[in-house]
C-alpha positions in Angstrom: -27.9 9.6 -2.9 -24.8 8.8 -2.0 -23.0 11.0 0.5 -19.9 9.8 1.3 -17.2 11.4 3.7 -13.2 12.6 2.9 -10.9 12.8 5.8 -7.5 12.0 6.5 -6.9 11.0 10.3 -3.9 10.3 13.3 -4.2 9.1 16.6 -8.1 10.0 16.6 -8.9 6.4 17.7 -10.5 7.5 21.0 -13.4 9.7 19.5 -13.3 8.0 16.1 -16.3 5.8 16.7 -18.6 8.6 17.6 -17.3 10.7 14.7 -18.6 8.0 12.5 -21.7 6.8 14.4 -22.7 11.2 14.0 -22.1 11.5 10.4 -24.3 7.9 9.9 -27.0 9.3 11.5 -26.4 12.3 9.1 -27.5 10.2 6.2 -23.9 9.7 5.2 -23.5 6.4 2.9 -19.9 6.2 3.1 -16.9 7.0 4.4 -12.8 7.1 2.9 -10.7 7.8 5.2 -6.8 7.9 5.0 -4.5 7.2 8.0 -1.5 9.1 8.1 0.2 6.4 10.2 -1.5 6.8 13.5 0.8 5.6 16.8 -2.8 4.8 18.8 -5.1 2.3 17.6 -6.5 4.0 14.6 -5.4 1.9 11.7 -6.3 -1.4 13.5 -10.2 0.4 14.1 -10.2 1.0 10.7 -9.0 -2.0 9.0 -11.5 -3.7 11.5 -14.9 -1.8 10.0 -13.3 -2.3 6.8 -13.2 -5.9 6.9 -16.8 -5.7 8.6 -18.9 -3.5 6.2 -18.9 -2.2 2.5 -19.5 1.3 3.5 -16.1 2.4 5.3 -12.7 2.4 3.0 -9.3 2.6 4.3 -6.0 4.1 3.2 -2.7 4.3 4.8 -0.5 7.0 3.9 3.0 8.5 5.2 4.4 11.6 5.2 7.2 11.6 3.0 10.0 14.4 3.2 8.2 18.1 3.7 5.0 17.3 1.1 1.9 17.8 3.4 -0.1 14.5 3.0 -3.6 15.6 3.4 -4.2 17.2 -0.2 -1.8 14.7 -2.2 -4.1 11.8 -0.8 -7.4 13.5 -1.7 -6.2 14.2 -4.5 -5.5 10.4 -5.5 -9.0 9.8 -4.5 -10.6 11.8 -6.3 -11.2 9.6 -9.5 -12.3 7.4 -7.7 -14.8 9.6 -5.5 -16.3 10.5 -8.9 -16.9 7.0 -9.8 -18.5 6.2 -6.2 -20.2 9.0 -4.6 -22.7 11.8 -5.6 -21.5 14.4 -3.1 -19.0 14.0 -0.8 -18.2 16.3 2.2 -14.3 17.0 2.8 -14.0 17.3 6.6 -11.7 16.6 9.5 -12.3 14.1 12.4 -12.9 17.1 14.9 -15.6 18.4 12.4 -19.1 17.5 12.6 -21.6 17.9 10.0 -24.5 19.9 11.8 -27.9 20.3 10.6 -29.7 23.6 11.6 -33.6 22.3 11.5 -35.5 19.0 11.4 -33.9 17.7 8.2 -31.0 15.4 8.3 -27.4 16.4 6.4 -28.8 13.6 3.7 -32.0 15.9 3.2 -30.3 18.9 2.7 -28.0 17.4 0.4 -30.9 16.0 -1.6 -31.8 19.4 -1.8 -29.3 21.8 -2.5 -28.0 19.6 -5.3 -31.0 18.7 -7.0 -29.9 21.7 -8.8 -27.9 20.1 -11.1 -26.2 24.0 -11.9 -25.1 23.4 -7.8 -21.5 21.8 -7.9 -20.9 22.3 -3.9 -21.6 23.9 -1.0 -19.9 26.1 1.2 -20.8 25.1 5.6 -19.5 27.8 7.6 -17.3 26.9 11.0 -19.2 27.1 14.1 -15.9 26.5 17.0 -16.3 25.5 20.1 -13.4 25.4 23.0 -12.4 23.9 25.7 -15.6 24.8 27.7 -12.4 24.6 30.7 -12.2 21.3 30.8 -8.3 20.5 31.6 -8.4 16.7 31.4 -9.8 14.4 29.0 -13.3 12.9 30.5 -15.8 10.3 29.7 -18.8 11.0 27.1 -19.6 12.6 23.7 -16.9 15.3 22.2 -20.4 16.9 21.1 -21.7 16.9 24.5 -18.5 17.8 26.4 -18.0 20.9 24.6 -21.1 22.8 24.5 -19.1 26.4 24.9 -18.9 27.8 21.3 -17.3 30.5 19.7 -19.4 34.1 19.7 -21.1 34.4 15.9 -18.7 37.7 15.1 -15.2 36.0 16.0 -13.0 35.7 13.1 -12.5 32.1 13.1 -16.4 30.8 12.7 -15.7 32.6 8.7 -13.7 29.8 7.5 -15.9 26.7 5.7 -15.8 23.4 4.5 -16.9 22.2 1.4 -19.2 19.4 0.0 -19.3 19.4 -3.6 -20.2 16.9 -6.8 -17.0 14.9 -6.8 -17.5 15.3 -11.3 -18.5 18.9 -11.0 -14.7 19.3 -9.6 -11.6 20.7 -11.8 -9.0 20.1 -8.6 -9.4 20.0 -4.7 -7.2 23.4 -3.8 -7.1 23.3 -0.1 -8.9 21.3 2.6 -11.6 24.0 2.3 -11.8 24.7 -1.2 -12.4 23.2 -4.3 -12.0 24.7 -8.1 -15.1 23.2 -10.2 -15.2 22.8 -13.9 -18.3 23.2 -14.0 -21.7 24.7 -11.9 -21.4 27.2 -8.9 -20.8 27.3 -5.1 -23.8 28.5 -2.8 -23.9 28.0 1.0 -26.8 26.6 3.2 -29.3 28.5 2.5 -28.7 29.1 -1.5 -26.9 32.0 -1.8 -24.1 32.0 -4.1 -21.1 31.9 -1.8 -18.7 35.1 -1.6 -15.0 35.0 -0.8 -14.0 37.1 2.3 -12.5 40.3 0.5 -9.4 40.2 2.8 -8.7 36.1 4.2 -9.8 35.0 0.5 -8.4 31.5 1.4 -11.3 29.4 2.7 -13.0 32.1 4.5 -16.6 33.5 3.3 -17.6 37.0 3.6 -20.4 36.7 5.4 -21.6 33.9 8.0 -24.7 31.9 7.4 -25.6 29.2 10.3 -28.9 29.3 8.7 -29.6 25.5 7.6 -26.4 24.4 8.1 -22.9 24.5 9.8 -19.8 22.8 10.3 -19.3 22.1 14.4 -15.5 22.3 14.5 -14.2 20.9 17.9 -10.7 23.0 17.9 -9.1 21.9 21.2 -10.9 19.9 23.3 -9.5 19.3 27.2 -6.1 20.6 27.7 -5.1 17.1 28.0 -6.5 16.2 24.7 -4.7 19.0 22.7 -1.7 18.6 24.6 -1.9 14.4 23.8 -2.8 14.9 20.6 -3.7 17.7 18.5 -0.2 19.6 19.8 2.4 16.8 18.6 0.7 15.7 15.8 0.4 18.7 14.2 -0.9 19.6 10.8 -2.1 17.2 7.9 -2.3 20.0 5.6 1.3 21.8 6.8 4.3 19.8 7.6 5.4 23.1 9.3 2.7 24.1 11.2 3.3 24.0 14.9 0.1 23.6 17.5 1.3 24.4 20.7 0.5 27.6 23.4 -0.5 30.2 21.0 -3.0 28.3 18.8 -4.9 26.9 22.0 -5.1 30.1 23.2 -5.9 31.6 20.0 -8.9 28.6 19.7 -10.6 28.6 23.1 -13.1 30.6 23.5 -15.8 29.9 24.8 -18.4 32.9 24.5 -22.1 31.1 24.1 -23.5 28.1 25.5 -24.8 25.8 22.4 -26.2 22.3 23.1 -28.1 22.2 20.0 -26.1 18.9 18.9 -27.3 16.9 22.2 -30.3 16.7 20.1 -28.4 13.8 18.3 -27.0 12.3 21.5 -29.5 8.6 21.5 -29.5 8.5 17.9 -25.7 8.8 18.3 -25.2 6.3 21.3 -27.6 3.6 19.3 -25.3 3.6 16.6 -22.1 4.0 18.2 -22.9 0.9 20.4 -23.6 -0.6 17.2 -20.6 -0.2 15.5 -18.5 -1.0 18.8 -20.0 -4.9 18.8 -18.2 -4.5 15.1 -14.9 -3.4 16.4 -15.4 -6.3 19.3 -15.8 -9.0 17.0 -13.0 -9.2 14.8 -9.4 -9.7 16.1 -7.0 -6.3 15.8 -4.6 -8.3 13.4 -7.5 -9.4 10.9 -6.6 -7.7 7.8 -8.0 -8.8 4.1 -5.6 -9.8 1.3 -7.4 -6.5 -0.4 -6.2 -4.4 2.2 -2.5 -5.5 2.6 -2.2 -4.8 -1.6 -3.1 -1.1 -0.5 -1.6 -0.4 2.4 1.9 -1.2 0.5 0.6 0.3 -3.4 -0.1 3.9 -1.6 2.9 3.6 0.8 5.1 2.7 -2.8 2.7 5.0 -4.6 3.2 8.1 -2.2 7.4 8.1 -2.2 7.5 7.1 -5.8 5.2 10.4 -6.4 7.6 12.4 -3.9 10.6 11.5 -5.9 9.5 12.1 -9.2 7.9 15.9 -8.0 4.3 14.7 -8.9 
């Protein structure tokens, strides 16, 4: 099977590598991610693993006038998702796919849609805060945070979705998709049901059962002041992340070190791929990839002009 990964990133160079090295040890095949023009050194990781393997694909993207770039870029993908990947997960660099049991994200995949009536599945939130860390430190995101929201908070209701890139009509929100075809179940095979009142990417009911979604909101002050707080939204050009969101995102109820499980698998790969990044100069860039970078950057203001 091949699971492949959507995201769109920024300035997410300094926990980038682990991201990836986690989701590999998931089982995932692939991974498309699209820079929104990161300041940090983001774009140069990425066009450095592109050049090296055949499993990570790169896009560069801006943000033109008030059109939110995340969806739009997905969107373009899409096609070409359907052509390359047999599920694909659509999930944010501070998201972590998180296996509730022995079997890896891969296994569960394998089974969920061997259904072929399954076009995706819903993975509830599990958030995790700040665990009162004020400055950014060294190790693992997953293993610096280990303070997690309580099961009943609000928050842990939204989901992320991994569906059958042809089983999909349109991709409506970073959470949702609208299939043409088959149903939406969560982790344990349920069929999934909207939250009566926050319809909008939340479900009504939470299931952590075989599955979940760890969602690293805010990190260390420092990092969500650095980061998260003047970037801002991919999904919103309007959305401001400053006092009242970090306060609003860190709690930290429970201890939860269940992902620490993960940590030498983890480590073996992230050292891995860092003796990729080390080897090939910051300005190596294929022919292939300097084409894209200037088709989407053409591609994505020609599309803004002409309302598509």
């Amino acid at each position: 099977m091949r699971l492949a990964v959507l995201c769109i990133v920024k300035n997410e160079a300094s926990s980038l590598l682990e991201w990836i090295a986690w989701h590999r040890v998931q089982g995932v095949t692939d991974f498309y991610i699209v820079d929104n023009y990161s300041t940090d050194q983001t774009w140069p990781l990425l066009q450095q693993l592109a050049v090296q393997t055949d499993w990570l694909h790169c896009y560069r993207i801006p943000t033109v006038g008030s059109r939110p770039p995340q969806m739009h870029a997905y969107r373009r993908l899409l096609p070409l998702l359907q052509k390359k990947a047999d599920v694909v997960a659509m999930i944010d660099a501070d998201e972590y796919l998180m296996p509730m049991g022995e079997h890896s994200m891969a296994d569960l995949c394998q089974q969920w849609f061997a259904d072929a009536e399954v076009g995706a599945v819903a993975l509830n939130w599990a958030c995790f805060g700040s665990a009162g860390q004020i400055f950014a430190e060294e190790g693992f995101v997953f293993e610096r945070f280990c303070q997690r929201f309580a099961p009943e908070r609000l928050h842990n209701l939204h989901y992320k979705t991994l569906f059958r890139p042809g089983s999909v009509d349109r991709l409506v929100s970073p959470h949702q998709v609208k299939l043409k075809q088959g149903r939406i179940i969560n982790s344990a095979g349920e069929p999934l049901r909207d939250h009566a009142k926050h319809t909008k990417g939340l479900s009504a009911a939470l299931d952590w059962r075989h599955a979940r979604v760890n969602h690293y909101v805010v990190k260390s002050l420092e990092e969500f002041l650095v980061r998260k707080s003047t970037v801002g939204s991919a999904a919103s050009t309007t959305k401001k992340k400053h006092r009242t969101y970090f306060d609003k995102h860190n709690h930290n109820d429970e201890l939860d070190q269940s992902a620490l499980s993960y940590r030498a698998a983890v480590d073996t790969d992230y050292r891995h791929l860092q003796t990729l990044v080390r080897d090939v100069s910051p300005n190596t860039r294929s022919w292939r990839l300097r084409l894209q970078d200037k088709y989407w950057h053409l591609k994505m203001k020609l599309d803004a002009l002409l309302g598509n």
